[in-house]
C-alpha positions as CSV (number, residue, x, y, z in Angstrom):
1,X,14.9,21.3,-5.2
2,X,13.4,18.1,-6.6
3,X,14.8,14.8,-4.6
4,X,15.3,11.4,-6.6
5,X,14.5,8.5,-3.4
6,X,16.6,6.6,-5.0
7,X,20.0,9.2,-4.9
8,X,19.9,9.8,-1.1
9,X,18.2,6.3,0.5
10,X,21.1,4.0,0.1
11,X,23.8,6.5,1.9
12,X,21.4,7.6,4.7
13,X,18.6,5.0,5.6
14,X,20.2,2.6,8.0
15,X,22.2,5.2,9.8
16,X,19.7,8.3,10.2
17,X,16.8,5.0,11.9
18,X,19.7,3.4,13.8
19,X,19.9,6.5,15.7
20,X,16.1,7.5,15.5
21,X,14.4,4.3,16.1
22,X,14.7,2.1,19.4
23,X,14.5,-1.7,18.0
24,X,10.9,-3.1,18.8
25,X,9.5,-6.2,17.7
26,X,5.9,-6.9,16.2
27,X,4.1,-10.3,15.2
28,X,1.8,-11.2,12.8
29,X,1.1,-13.8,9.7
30,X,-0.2,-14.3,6.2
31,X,-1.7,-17.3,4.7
32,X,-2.7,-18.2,1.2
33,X,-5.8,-19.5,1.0
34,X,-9.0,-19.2,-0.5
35,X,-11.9,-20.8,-2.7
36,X,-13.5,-19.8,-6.5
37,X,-16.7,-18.4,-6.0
38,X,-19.5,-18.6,-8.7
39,X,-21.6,-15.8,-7.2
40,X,-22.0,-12.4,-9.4
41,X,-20.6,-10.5,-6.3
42,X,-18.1,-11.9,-3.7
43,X,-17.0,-10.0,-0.6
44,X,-13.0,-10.5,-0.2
45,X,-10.4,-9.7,2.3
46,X,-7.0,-9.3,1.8
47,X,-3.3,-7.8,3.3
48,X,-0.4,-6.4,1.3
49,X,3.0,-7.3,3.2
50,X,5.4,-4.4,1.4
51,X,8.4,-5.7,0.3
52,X,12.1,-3.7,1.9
53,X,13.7,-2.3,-0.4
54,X,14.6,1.7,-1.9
55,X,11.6,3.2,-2.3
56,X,11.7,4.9,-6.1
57,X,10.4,8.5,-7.0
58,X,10.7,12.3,-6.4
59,X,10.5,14.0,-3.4
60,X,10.4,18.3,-3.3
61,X,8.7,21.0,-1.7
62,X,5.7,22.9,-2.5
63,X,8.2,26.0,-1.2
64,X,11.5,26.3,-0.4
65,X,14.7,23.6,0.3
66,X,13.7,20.1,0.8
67,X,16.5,18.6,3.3
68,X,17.0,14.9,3.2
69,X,19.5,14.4,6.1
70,X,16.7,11.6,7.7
71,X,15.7,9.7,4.7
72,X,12.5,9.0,7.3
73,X,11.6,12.1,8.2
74,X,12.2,14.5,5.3
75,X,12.3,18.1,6.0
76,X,10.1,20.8,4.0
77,X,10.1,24.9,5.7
78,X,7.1,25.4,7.7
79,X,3.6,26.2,5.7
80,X,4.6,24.0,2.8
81,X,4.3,20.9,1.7
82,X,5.9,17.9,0.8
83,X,5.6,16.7,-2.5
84,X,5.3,13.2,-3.8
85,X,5.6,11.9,-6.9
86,X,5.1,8.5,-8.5
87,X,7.0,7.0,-5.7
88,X,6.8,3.2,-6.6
89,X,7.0,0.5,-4.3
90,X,5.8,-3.6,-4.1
91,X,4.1,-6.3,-1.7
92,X,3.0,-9.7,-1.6
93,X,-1.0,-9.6,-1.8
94,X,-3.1,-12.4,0.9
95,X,-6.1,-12.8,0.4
96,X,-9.3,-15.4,1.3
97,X,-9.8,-15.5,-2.5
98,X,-7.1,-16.8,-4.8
99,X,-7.8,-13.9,-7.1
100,X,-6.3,-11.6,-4.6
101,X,-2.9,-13.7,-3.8
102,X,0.4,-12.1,-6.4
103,X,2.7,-9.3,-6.0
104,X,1.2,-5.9,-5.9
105,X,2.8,-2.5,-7.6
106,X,1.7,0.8,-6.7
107,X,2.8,4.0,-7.6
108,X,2.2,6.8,-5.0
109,X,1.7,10.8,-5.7
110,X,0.5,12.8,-2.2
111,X,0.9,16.6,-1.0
112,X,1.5,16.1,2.9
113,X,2.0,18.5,5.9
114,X,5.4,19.6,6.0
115,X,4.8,19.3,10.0
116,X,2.4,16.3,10.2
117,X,2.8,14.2,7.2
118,X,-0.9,14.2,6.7
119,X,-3.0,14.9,3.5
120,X,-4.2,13.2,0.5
121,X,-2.6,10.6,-1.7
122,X,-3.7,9.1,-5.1
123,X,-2.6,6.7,-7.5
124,X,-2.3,3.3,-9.6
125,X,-1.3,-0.4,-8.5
126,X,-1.5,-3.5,-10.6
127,X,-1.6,-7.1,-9.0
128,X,-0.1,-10.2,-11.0
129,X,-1.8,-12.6,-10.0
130,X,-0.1,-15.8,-8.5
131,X,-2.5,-18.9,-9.8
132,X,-3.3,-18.1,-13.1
133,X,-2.2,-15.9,-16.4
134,X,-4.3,-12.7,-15.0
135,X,-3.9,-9.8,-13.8
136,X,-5.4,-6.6,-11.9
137,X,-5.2,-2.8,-12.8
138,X,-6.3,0.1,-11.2
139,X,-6.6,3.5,-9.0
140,X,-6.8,4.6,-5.9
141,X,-7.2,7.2,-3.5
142,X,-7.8,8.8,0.3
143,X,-6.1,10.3,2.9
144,X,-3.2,10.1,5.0
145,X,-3.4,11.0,8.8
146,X,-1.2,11.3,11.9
147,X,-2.7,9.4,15.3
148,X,-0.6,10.8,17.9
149,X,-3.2,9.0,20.6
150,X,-2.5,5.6,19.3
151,X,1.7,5.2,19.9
152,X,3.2,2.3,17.5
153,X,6.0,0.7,18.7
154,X,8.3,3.2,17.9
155,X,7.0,5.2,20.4
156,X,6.2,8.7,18.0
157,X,2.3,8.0,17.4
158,X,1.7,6.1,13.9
159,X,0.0,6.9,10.4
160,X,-3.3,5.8,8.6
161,X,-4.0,5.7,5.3
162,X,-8.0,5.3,4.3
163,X,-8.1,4.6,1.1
164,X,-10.5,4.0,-1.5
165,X,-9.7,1.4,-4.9
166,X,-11.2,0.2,-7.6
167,X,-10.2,-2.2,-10.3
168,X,-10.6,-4.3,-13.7
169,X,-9.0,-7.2,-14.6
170,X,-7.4,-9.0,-17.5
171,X,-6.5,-12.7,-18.9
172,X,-7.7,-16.1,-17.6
173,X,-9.4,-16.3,-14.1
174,X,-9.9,-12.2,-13.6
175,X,-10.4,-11.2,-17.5
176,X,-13.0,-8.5,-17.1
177,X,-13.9,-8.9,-13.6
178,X,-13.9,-5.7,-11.9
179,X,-13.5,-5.2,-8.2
180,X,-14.0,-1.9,-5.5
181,X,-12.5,-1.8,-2.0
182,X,-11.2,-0.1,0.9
183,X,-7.7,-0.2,2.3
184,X,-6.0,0.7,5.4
185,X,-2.5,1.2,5.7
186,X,-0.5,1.8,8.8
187,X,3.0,3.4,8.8
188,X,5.3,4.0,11.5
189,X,7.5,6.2,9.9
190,X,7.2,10.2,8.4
191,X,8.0,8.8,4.7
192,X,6.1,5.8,4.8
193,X,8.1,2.4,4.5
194,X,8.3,-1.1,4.8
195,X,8.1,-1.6,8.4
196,X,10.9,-4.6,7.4
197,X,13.6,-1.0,6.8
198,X,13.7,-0.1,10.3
199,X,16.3,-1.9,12.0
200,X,15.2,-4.6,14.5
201,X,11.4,-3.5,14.0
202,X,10.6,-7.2,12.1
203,X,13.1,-9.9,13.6
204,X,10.4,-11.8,15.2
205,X,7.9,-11.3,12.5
206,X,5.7,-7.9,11.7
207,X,2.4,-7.4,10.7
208,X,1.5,-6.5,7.2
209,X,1.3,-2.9,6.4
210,X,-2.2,-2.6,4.4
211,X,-5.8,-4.6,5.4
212,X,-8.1,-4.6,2.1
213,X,-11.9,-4.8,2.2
214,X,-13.7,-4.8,-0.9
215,X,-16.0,-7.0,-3.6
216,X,-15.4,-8.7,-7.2
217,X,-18.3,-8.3,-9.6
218,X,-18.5,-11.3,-11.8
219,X,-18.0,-10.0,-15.7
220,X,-21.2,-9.2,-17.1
221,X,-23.5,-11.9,-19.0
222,X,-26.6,-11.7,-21.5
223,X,-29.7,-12.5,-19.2
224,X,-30.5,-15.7,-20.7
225,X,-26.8,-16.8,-20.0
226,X,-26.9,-15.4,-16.3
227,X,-30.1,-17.8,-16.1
228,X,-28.7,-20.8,-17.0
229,X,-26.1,-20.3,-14.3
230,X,-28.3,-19.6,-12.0
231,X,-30.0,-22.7,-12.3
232,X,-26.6,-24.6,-12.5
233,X,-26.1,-23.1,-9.5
């Protein structure tokens, strides 16, 4: 059976974590800042903060019934896997370079462990940028991984997702820059989710859910151009 998000979150999410989750509290923050490089290669940083809301997509199992009674912890039969497909979601982008700072998409596809909720994930995220008429676009893709040995505040281990990207970008400040990265995102929950969905996890503040490592390649340049901004620089 094939599993719209969007037909079972709203009747099921806040009740199914009210009774799974304990409330815990986490602490963290953002801040926009950042500089305009004129080096050919610069080395940014940046976190995505994912936004609450119903995730969007489909949901089934590789084999058999999928059962959605915990919107959190979906439930494929043993030996199969759980299915996902271009499950969308957003976040507000940080970064230390102004060209990083907008509201990310992605859109998620993974085959996961019906009993861990580990295995690969792939797909595509854009990022409007925030100070200019530009915009990224691009792919990614990894793994997803259960760390029982490292307990999250929910007490039931936590998730990492290692994650490679790349990306080109379009109009004004990022018009055919390109950039590659690394990300890693931390869950908390078997479906991953905005850790602001789980009741009483955020009131004091949480920490963003994804750390980005990567580099912007400056668009490319004849060699006599490239000189004379080398020796403006």
């Amino acid at each position: 059976m094939i599993t719209k998000l969007t037909a079972v979150f709203p009747y099921l999410l806040v009740t199914a974590l009210l009774y799974t989750f304990p409330a815990q509290a986490a602490s963290g923050s953002e801040q926009n800042q950042g500089w305009w490089p004129r080096s050919r290669i610069t080395n940014v940083t940046g976190t995505d903060d994912w936004l609450p809301g119903v995730p969007n997509g489909i949901l089934y199992c590789s084999e058999g019934e999928l059962d959605m009674t915990n919107p959190a912890m979906p439930a494929c039969p043993p030996g199969s896997t759980l299915e996902m497909r271009d499950v969308t979601a957003q976040a507000r982008m940080f970064g230390d370079d102004p060209r990083l700072v907008g509201l990310l998409s992605f859109s998620v596809n993974g085959s996961l462990d019906a009993l861990m909720f580990s295995g690969p994930v792939w797909g595509t995220w854009t990022l409007d940028v925030e100070g200019c008429d530009g915009s990224w676009e691009g792919t990614f893709y990894g793994d997803r991984s259960f760390v029982p040995d490292q307990p999250g505040p929910l007490g039931m281990g936590m998730w990492i997702g290692a994650l490679k990207l790349r990306g080109i970008g379009t109009g004004e400040c990022v018009d055919r820059l390109r950039m590659t990265g690394t990300e890693l995102i931390t869950t908390l929950t078997p479906l991953p989710i905005a850790y602001e969905m789980i009741p009483g996890l955020c009131d004091f503040g949480c920490l963003p859910e994804g750390v980005t490592t990567g580099k912007i390649y400056r668009r490319w340049k004849h060699r006599s151009a490239m000189a004379l901004d080398e020796l403006e620089e």
